[in-house]
N, C-alpha and C positions, 0 to 999 in steps of 0.2 A: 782890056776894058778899063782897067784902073789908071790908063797911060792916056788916059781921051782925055781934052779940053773939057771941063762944064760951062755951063751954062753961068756966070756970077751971079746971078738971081737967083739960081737954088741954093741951098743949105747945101753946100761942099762939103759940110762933117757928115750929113746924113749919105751922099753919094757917094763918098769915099769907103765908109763903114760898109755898105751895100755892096759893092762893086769888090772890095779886099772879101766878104764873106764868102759870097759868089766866087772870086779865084781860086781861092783857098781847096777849094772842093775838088777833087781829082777831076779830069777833063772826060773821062767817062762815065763818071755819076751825074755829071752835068748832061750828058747828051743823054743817057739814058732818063733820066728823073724828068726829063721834057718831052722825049720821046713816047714814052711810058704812055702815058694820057690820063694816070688813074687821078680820081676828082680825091679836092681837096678838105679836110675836114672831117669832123665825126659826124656819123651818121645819127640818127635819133632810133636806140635800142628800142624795142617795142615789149609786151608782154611777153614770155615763155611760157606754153604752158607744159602740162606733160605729154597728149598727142604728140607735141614738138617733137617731144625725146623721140618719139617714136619713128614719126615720118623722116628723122636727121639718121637714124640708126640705120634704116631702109636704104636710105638712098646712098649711105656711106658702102653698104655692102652691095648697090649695085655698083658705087664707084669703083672698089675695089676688085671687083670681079671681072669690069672693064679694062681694069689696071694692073690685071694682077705682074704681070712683070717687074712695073714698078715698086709695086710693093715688095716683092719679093725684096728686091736692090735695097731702097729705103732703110724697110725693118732687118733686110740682112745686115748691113752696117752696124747697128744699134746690135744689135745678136753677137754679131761676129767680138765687137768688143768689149761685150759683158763675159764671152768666151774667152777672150787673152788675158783677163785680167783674171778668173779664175784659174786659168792655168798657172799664170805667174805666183799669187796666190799659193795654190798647191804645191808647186817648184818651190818657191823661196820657203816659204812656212811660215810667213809673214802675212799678217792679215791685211796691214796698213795700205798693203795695193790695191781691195776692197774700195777705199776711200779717193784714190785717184778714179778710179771708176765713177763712184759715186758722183764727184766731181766733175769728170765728164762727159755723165749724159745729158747736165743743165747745157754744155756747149755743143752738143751735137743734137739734141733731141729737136729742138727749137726749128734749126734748120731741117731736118730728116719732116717733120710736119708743114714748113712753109710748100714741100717737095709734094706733100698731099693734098692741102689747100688748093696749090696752081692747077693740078691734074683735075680735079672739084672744078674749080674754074673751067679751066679749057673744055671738059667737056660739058659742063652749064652750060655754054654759048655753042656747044656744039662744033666746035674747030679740031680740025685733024693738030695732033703735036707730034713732034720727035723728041730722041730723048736731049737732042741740044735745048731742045726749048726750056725742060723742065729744069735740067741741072744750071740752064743758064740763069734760070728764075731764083735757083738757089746761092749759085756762086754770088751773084748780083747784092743780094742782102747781106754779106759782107759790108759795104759801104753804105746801108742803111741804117735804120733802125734797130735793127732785130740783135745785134752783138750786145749792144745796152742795157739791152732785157736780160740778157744771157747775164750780162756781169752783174746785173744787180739780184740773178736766181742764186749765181754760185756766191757772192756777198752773205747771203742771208741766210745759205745752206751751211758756209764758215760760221757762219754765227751761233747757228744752230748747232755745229758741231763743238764749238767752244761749248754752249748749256749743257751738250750732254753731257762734257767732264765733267764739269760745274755740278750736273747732280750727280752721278757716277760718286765723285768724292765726297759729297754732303751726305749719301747714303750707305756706302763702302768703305770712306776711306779708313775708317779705325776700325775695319773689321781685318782676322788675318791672314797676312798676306796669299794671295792664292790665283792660280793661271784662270781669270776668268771665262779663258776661251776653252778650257776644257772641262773644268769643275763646274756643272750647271747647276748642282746643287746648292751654290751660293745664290742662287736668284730664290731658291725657294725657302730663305730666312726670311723673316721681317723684313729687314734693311731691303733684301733681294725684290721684292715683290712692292714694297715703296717706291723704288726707283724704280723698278719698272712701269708702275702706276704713273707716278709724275711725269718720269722721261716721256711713256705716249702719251701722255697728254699734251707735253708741251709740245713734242713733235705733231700731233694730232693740228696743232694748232699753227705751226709753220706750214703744216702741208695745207690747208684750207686757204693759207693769205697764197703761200705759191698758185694754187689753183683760180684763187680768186683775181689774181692780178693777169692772168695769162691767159683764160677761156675763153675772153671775148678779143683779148688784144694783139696775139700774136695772127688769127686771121684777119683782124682789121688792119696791122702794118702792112698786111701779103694788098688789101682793096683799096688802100686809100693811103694820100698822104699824110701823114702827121707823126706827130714827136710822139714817144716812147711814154713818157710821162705824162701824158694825155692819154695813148693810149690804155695804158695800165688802168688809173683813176677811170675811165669808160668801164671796163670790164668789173672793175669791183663795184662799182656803181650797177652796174647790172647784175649781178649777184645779189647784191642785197637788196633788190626791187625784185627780184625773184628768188626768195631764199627757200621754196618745198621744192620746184624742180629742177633746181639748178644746184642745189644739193643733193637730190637724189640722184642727179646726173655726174656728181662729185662721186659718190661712195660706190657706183653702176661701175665706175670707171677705175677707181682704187681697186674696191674688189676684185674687177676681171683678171687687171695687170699684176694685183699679188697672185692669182692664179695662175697666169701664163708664166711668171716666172718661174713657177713651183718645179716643171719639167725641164727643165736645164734650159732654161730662155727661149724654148721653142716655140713657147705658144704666145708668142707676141708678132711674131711671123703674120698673125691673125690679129693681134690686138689693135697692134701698132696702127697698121691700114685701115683699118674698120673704125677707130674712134678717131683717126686724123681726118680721113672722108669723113666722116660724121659732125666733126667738130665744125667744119666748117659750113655745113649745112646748116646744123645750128645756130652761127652766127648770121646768114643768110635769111632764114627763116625769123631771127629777130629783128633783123632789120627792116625786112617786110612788113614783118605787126607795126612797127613803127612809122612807117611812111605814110 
C-alpha cells in the first residue's frame, strides 16, 4: 500500500503516515480488526442501579452454568498457578515467589475474563461456539488492546510494591531486627499495627483505582474498538457517576474472592466464572440505560 503512486493533490505526508501505520500492524490483526465488525467508539454509560447488581449476578450464573466446562478450564488456569507458586513457595522457603504470582495474575487474569465475556456474548446473540471460537477470541487480544491494560495494572502494582517497603521501613525499620515472617507478634507493637493501618489503607486505595479503571473497560475492549486509554478513563468515569453501587459491587466482589481464596484457591473455581459472566452483564446492562 505504501509502494502506490498518490494522487499529487493530496497531502503525501498525511498518506504516507496512514499507509506506514496501517503496514506496520501485523497482516492478521489487520484482516481480523476488519473482519471483526465490532462498531467503533465508546458507547454512552447509562445509570447503574443496584437491581442491576442483581439481574447481572443472575444472569452470570446462568452464564456459567451453561458454560460450566469453560469455566472450569478458565478458572482452572488461575487455580492451577496460584497452586505452583505455593508449592514452589513451600519447597524453596522463599516467600518472594509469592510475589511472581502476584505479579502474574494482572497478565493472566485479564485475558482468563475477555474468555468469559465472549462466552456472555456468544450466547447473548444466541450462537452455538466451540472451544476454537473462544480461545481464538482470547489468543487474538494479544495484538489488541488488552496487554496495555495488563502493563499498566502490573506498573502500578510495582509501585505499589515499592510503598509497601517504603512504609514497611518508616514503621519497622529501627525496630529489632526480627524474621517478620514468622515473629507475628511484631505487628502487634505500635509500630506493627501503624503499618498495618497505613499499608491497608494505601493499598485499599491502589485496589479501588485498579478496580476503577478495569470494571467497565476491559469488556468494553472485548465490544468495541478503541484505545486502552479511553477505555480506562470510560470506566472510571463510570464509577464515579455511580459511586453507592458500583462500590458495593467493588467490596461484593473483594469480599467473595478473599473468601474463595481462603480454601486453598478452590473456591474461585466459582468466583472467577460467576463474576466474569456477571461483569459483563453489567457492562451491558449499562450501556442499555445509556442508549
Amino acid at each position: 500500500m505504501a509502494g502506490q503512486q498518490a494522487d499529487p493533490k493530496l497531502n503525501l505526508r498525511c498518506i504516507f503516515v496512514g499507509c506506514a501505520a496501517f503496514a506496520n500492524l501485523p497482516s492478521k490483526v489487520r484482516a481480523e480488526g476488519m473482519s471483526d465488525g465490532k462498531p467503533h467508539g465508546v458507547p454512552r454509560i447509562g445509570a447503574v442501579s443496584f437491581p442491576m447488581l442483581g439481574v447481572a449476578l443472575r444472569r452470570g450464573w446462568r452464564d456459567m452454568r451453561r458454560a460450566m466446562g469453560y469455566a472450569m478450564v478458565l478458572a482452572g488456569a488461575c487455580v492451577a498457578i496460584g497452586w505452583i507458586m505455593l508449592w514452589i513457595t513451600w519447597w524453596t522457603g522463599q516467600s518472594y515467589w509469592l510475589i511472581f504470582a502476584a505479579v502474574g495474575f494482572p497478565l493472566i487474569g485479564p485475558f482468563a475474563a475477555v474468555g468469559f465475556y465472549e462466552i456472555s456474548h456468544q450466547l447473548e446473540q444466541g450462537h452455538r461456539f466451540r472451544p476454537s471460537d473462544i480461545f481464538g477470541v482470547i489468543i487474538r487480544q494479544r495484538n489488541r488492546q488488552l496487554p496495555s491494560i495488563c502493563a499498566v495494572i502490573v506498573v502500578m502494582f510495582l509501585f505499589w510494591f515499592f510503598l509497601a517497603h517504603m512504609i514497611f521501613a518508616l514503621f519497622l525499620g529501627f525496630t529489632t531486627m526480627t524474621n517478620v515472617s514468622s515473629s507475628f507478634e511484631i505487628y502487634m507493637t505500635p509500630e506493627g499495627l501503624s503499618m498495618l493501618f497505613v499499608g491497608g489503607l494505601v493499598g485499599a486505595c491502589f485496589a479501588l483505582l485498579f478496580y476503577m479503571i478495569t470494571v467497565m473497560s476491559l469488556p468494553l475492549l472485548l465490544d468495541r474498538e478503541v484505545d486502552f486509554v479511553t477505555a480506562m478513563i470510560t470506566s472510571f468515569k463510570a464509577v464515579t457517576a455511580n459511586p453507592a453501587p458500583m462500590l458495593a459491587w467493588a467490596v461484593f466482589v473483594a469480599a467473595s474472592t478473599f473468601l474463595a481464596l481462603l480454601p486453598g484457591f478452590v473456591g474461585l473455581f466459582l468466583v472467577l466464572p460467576l463474576f466474569g459472566h456477571a461483569t459483563w452483564h453489567l457492562y451491558k446492562l449499562a450501556v442499555e440505560a445509556g442508549a
